[in-house]
C-alpha positions as CSV (number, residue, x, y, z in Angstrom):
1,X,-27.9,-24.0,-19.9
2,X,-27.8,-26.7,-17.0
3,X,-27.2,-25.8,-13.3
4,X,-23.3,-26.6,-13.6
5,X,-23.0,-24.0,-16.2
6,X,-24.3,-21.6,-14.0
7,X,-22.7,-22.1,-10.8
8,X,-19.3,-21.4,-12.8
9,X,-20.7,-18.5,-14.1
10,X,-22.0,-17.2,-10.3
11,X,-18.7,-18.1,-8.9
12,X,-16.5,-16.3,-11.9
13,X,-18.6,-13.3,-11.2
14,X,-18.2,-13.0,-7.6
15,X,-14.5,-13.8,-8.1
16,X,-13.8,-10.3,-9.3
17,X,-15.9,-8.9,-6.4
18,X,-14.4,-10.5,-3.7
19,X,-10.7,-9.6,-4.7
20,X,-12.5,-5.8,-5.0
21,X,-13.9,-6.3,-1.7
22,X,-9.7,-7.2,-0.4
23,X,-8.5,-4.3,-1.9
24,X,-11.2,-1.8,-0.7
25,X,-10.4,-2.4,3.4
26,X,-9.9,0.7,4.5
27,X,-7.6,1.2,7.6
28,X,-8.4,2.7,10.6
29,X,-6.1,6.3,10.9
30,X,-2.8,4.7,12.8
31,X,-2.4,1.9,10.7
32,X,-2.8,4.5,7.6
33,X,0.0,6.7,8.7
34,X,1.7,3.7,10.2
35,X,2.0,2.1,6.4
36,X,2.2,5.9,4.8
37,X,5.4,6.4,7.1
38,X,6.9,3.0,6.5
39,X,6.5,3.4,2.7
40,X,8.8,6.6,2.5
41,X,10.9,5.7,4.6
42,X,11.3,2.5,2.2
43,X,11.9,5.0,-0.6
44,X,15.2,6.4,0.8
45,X,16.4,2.5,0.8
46,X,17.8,3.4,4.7
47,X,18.0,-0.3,5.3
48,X,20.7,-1.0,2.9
49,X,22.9,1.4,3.7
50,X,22.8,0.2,7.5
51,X,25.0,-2.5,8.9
52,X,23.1,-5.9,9.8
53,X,26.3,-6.3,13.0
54,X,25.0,-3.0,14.4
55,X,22.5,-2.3,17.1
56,X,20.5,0.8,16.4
57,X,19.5,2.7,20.0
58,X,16.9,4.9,19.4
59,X,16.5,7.6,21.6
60,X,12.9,8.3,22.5
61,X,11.5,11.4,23.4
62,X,9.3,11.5,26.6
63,X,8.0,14.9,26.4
64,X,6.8,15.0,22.4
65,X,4.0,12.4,22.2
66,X,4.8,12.2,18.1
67,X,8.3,11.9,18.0
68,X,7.6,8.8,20.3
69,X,5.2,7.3,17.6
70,X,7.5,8.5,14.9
71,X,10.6,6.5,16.7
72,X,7.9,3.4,17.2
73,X,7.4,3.1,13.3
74,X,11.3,3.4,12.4
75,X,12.0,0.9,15.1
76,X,9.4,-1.7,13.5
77,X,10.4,-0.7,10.3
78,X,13.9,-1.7,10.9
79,X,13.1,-5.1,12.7
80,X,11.2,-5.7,9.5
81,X,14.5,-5.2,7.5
82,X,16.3,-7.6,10.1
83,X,18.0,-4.6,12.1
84,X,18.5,-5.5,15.7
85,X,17.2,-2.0,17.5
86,X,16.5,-0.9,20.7
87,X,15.0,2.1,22.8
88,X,17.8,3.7,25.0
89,X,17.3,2.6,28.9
90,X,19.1,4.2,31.7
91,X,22.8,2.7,31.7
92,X,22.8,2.0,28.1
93,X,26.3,2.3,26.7
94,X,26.4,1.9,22.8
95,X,30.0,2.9,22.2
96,X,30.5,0.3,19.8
97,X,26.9,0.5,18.7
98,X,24.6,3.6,16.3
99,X,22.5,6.0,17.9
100,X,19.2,7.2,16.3
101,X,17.1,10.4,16.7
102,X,13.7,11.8,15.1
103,X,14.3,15.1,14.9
104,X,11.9,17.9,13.3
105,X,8.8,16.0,13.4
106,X,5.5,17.4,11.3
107,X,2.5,15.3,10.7
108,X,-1.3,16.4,9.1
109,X,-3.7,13.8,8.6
110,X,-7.2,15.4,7.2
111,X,-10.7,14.0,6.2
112,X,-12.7,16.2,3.6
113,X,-15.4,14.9,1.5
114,X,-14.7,11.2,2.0
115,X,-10.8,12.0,1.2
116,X,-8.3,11.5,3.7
117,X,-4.7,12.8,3.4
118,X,-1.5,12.7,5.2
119,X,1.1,14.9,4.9
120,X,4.4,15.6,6.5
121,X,7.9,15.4,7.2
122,X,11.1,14.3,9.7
123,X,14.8,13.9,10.1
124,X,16.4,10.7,11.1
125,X,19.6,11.1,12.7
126,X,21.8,8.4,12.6
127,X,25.2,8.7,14.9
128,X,28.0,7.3,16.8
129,X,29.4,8.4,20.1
130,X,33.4,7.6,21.1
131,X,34.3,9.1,24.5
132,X,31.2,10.7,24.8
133,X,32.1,13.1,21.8
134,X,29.8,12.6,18.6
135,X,32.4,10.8,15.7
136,X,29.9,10.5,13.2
137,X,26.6,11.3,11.8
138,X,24.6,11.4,9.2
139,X,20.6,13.0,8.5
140,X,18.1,11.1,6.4
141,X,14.6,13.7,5.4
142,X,11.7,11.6,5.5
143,X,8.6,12.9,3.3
144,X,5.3,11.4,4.0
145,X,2.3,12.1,1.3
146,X,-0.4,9.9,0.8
147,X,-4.4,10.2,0.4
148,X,-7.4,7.3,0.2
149,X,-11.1,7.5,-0.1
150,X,-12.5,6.7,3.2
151,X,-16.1,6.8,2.0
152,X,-18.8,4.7,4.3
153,X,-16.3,5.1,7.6
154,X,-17.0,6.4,10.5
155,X,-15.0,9.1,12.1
156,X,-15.5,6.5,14.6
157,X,-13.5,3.8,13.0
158,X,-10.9,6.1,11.8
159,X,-10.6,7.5,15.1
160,X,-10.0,4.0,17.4
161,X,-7.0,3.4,18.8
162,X,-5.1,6.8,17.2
163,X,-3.3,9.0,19.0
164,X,-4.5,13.0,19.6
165,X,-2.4,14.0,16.9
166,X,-4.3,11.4,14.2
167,X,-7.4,12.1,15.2
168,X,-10.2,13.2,13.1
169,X,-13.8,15.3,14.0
170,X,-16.3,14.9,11.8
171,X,-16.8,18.0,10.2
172,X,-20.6,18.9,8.2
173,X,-18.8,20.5,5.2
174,X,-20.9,22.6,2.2
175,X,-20.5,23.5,-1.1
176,X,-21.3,27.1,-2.0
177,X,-23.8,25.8,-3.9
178,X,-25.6,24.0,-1.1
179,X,-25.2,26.9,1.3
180,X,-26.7,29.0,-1.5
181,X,-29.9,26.7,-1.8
182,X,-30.2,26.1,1.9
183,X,-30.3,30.2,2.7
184,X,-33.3,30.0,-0.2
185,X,-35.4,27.7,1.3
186,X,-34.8,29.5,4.7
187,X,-35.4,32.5,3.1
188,X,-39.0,31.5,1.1
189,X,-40.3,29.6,4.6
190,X,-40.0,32.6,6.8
191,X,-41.6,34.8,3.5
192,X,-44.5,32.0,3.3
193,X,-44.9,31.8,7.1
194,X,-45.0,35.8,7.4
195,X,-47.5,35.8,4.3
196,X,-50.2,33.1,5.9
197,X,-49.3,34.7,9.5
198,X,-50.4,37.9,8.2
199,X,-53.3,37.1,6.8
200,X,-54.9,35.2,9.7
């Protein structure tokens, strides 16, 4: 087999691994929920139902930290779709324009055993105002479930740039099985230390 034969055998080997080595890039915790949120919402096919002349203002909450980053996501979710929005400023007037509000927020994300989950739910409320009196509205429940393996990252990594409510501590977790055999070595050392103790 000449040299030529093998390089295209080397190169069709590492092919496989290096579209492996794509796939496997695990995200840090924002960018996880970030994608898991986006996703779901993609599911309820919001975007089609809205109207491209419309500007969506979405009113931000100041005081709840994840309703802000819930109302981030949709926002950049519907510029993605080519939705013109924007976040409510003092002296906005969209009469002739959609309000939007995250209502009920709930949001888990969880590392066990090289796992991570996310897990939660919200409301998107979608409304007009005429006259100051609400005309219309109409509620869209967002479910957000996902899980990866996040096995070789740091809670570190996971951790940068995440709000409080994504973070993750790294947590020594046992199996009852591993408890079991750690109490028995305890357990025999302090016999066999008494025993030569003793004896001296």
């Amino acid at each position: 087999m000449n040299k030529q034969n093998i390089n295209i055998i080397l190169f069709v080997m590492l092919f496989p691994f290096s579209i492996l080595s794509a796939q496997r890039t695990i995200p840090n915790n924002i960018a996880f929920a970030t994608e898991t949120i986006k996703n779901a919402i993609n599911e309820l096919k919001i975007s089609e139902e809205l109207r491209s002349d419309k500007t969506y203002h979405i009113q931000r909450s100041k005081s709840d930290s994840l309703s802000a980053f819930l109302s981030d996501v949709v926002s950049e979710y519907l510029k993605e779709s080519g939705h013109k929005t924007v976040f409510n400023r003092h002296g906005d007037n969209p009469e002739s324009d959609l309000l939007l509000r995250i209502i009920e927020p709930i949001l888990d994300l969880d590392v066990k055993c090289d796992k991570r989950t996310v897990a939660g739910e919200f409301t998107i409320l979608l409304y007009s105002v005429e006259a100051g009196e609400i005309n219309w509205g109409k509620e869209y429940s967002v479910i957000i479930a996902a899980e990866d393996n996040v096995g070789g990252k740091s809670a570190r990594y996971l951790n940068s740039s995440v709000p409080v409510f994504l973070r993750i501590e790294k947590k020594a977790a046992f199996s009852g099985k591993k408890l079991e055999k750690v109490l028995a070595l305890t357990v025999v050392g302090i016999i066999t230390y008494l025993f030569y103790s003793i004896r001296g």
